[in-house]
C-alpha positions in Angstrom: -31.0 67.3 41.9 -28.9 64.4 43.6 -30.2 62.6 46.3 -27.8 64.4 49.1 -28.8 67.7 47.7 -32.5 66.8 47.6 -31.7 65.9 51.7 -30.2 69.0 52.2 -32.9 70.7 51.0 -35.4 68.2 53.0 -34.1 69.2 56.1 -33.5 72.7 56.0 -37.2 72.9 55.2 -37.4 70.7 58.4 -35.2 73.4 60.5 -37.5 76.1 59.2 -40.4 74.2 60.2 -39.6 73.6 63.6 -38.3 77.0 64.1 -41.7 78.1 62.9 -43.4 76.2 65.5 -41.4 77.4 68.2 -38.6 74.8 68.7 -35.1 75.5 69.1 -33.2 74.1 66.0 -29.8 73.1 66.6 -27.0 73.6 63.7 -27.5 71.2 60.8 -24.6 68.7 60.4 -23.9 66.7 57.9 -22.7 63.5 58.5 -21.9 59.5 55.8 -25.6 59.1 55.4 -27.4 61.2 56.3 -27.9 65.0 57.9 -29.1 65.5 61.2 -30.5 68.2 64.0 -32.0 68.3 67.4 -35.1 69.8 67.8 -35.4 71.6 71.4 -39.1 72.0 73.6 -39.9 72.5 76.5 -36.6 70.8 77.7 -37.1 67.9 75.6 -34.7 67.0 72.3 -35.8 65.5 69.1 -33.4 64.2 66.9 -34.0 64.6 63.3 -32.4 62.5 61.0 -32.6 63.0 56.7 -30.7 59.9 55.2 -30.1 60.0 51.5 -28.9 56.3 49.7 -30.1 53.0 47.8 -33.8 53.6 49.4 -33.8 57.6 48.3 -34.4 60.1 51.2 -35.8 58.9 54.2 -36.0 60.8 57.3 -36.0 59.7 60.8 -37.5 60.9 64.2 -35.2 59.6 67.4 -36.7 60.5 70.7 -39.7 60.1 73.6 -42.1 58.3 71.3 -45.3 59.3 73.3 -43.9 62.7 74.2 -45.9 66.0 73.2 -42.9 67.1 71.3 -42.6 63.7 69.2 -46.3 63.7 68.1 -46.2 67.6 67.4 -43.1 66.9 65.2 -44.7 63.3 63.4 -47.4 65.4 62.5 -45.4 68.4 61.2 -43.1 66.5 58.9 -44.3 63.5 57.9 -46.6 63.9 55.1 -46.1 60.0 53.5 -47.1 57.2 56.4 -44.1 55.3 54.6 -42.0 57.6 56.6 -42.3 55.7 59.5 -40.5 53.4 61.4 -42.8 51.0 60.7 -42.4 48.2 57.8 -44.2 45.5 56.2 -42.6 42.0 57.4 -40.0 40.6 55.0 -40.5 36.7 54.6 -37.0 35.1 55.5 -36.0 31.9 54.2 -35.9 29.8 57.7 -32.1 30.1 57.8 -29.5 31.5 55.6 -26.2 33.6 55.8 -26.6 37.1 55.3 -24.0 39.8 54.0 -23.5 43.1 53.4 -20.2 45.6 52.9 -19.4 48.8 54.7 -16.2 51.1 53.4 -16.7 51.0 49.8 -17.5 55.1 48.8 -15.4 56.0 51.4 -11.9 57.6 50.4 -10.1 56.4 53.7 -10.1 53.4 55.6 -10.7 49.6 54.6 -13.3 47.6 52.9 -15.2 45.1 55.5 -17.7 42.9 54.5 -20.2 40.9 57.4 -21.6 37.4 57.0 -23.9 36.4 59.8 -25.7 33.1 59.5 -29.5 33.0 61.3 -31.6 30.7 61.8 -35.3 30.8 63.2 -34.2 31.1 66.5 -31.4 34.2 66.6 -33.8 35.9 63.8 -36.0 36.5 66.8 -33.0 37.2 69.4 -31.8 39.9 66.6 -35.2 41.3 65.9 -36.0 41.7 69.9 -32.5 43.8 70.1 -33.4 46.2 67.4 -31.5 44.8 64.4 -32.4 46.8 61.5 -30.0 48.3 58.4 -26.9 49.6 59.8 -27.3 53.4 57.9 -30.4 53.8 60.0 -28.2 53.2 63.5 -25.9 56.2 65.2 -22.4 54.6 66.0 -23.6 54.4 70.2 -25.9 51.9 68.6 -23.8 50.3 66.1 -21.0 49.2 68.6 -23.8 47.9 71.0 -25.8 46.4 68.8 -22.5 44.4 67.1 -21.5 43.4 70.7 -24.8 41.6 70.9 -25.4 40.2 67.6 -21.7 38.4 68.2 -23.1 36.9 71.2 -26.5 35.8 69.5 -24.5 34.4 66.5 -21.3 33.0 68.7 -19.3 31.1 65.7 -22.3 31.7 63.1 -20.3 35.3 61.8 -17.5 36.1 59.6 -15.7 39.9 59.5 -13.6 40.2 56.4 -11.8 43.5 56.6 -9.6 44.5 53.7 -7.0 47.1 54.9 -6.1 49.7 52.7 -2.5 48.7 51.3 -3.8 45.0 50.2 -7.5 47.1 48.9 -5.2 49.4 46.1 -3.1 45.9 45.7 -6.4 44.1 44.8 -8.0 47.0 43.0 -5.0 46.7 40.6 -5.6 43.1 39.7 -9.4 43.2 39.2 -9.2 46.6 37.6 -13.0 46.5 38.6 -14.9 47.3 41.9 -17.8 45.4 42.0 -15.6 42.5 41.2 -13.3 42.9 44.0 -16.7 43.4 46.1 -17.6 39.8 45.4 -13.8 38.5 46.1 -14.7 39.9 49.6 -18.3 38.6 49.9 -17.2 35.3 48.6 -14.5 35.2 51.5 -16.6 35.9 54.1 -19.2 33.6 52.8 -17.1 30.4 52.5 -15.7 31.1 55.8 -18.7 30.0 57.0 -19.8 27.5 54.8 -16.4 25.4 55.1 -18.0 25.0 59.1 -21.8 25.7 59.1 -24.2 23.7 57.0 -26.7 26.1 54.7 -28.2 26.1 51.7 -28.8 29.7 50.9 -27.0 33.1 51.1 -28.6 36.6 50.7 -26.4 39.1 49.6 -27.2 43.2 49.6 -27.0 43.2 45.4 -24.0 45.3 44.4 -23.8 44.2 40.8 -25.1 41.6 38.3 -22.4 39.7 38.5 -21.8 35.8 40.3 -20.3 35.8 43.2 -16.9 34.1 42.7 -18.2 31.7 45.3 -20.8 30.2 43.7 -18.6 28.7 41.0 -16.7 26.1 43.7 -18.4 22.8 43.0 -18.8 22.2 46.7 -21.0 24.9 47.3 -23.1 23.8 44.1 -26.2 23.2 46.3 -26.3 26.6 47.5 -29.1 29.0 46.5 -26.7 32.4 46.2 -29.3 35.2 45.8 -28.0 38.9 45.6 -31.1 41.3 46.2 -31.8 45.1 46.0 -32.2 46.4 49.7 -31.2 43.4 50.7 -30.8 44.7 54.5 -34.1 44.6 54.7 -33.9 40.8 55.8 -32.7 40.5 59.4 -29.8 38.5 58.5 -28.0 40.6 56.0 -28.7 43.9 58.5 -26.9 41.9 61.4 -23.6 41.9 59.0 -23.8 45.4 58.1 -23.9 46.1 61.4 -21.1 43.8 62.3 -18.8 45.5 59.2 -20.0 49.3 60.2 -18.4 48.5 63.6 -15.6 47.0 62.2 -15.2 49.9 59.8 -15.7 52.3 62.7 -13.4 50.6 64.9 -10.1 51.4 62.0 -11.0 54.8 62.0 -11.1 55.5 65.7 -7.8 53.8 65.9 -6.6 55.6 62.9 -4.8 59.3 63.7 -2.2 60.9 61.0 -0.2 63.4 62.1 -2.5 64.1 64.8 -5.2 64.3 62.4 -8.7 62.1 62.5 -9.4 60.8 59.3 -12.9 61.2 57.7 -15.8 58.9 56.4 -17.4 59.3 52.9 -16.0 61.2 50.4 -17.1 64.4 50.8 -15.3 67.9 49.9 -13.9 68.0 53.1 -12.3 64.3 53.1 -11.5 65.3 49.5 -10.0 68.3 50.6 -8.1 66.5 53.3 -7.1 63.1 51.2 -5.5 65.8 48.8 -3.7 67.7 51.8 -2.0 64.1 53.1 -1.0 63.5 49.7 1.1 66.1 49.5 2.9 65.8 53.0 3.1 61.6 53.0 5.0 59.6 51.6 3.7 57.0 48.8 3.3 54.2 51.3 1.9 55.9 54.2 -0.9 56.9 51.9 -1.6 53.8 50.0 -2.2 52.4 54.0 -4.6 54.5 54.8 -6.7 55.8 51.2 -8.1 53.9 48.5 -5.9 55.6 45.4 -8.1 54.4 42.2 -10.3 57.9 43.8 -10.3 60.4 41.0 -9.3 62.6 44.2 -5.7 60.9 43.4 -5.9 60.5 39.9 -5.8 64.5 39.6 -3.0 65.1 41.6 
């Protein structure tokens, strides 16, 4: 069983579960990360959210923390205390740049990758604002939460977006994802480093591979480190928020033929992708999908 199978499954046993208990269960939808419901009693609405990625299934409760309705539900599906929001402290290094990538499973749209460098003092500014991995954050909260973090971090942030047409260019050259992932990381890393003085970057580990960055002899002092769940230090969630947002913003600005594009790469934004292929020309679509998709390859 895959992981987004094992979270369907997770929260249609939810749905029933509620249902038995006498809340109103609202239609499940699927959405990038994760699948989702509201939960209504007594007037008030749960959310219920069932994300499936790098940490496994994880589900989420969003609502009136001290509400009847919220404890009812804590108690009703969460049978692991790891569940919770709730999590141990992550020691950060005192200051660092942090990065992370949003765009790279999805069949439309760009590649963005977010450095953010934080120090002792906008760690605490992020934390108090709720900074926290980016797939854990509804897009209301994403675009908020990027507004502030640009504030907190002024000049200490780089957004490398890749669009589309230069993406299937650079895919061609590297032949290789991961190392066209660390092309874009190692931009947005030494366009910080070539103004802010910092001895260590923490990357959300893609691959096992260098950075290409690391390599340049003036950034020989720097302690690169690429680590698993790497979001969980503040730093590195601030830049996925910032390249979520960034990633959002193309798509809202992004209509074909009338037509909003989708996230991921479902069978519906298969099903589309395939659909605009056949009533586009070659360039319109290498602008707006990533074409190395076996979706492509088979037509």
């Amino acid at each position: 069983m895959t992981l987004i199978q094992e979270a369907k499954q997770k929260i249609e046993t939810i749905k029933k579960t509620c249902v038995i208990h006498h809340f109103t269960a609202s239609l499940i939808i699927e959405k990038e990360f994760n699948y989702e419901l509201n939960a209504l009693k007594n007037g008030l609405s749960i959310k219920i959210l069932v994300y499936f990625g790098k940490k496994g299934v994880k589900t989420i409760i969003q609502g009136d923390e001290k509400s009847s309705q919220m404890i009812e539900l804590r108690n009703l599906i969460y049978d692991e205390p790891e569940l919770l929001f709730i999590q141990p402290e992550i020691s950060d290094p005192p200051e660092y740049i942090g990065t992370d990538e949003c765009g790279k499973g999805d069949i439309f749209g760009p590649l963005v990758v977010g450095a953010v460098f934080v120090n002792e003092e906008s760690k605490l500014k992020l934390k108090k604002i709720g900074v926290r991995d980016s797939k854990e954050l509804s897009e209301t909260q994403i675009t908020s939460l990027s507004k502030e973090i640009k504030k907190i971090a002024t000049n200490n942030y780089s957004i490398v977006r890749i669009e589309p047409t230069e993406y299937n260019k650079l895919y061609l050259k590297f032949s290789n994802l991961n190392k066209l992932l660390g092309y874009v990381h190692s931009k947005a890393i030494g366009n910080l480093l070539d103004n802010i003085k910092c001895d260590c970057v923490i990357t959300d580990k893609f691959s096992s591979r260098e950075l290409e960055v690391s390599s340049i002899a003036k950034y020989s002092s720097v302690n690169f480190m690429q680590i698993e769940k790497g979001e969980s230090f503040i730093g590195v969630a601030a830049a996925s928020i910032l390249a979520r947002d960034n990633f959002n913003d193309w798509f809202n600005n992004t209509i074909i033929n009338g037509i909003s594009l989708g996230k991921g790469a479902s069978i519906e934004v298969q099903r589309l992708a395939k659909m605009l292929f056949k009533s586009l020309s070659k360039e319109k679509i290498e602008s707006i999908a990533k074409l190395h998709f076996k979706t492509f390859k088979s037509l």
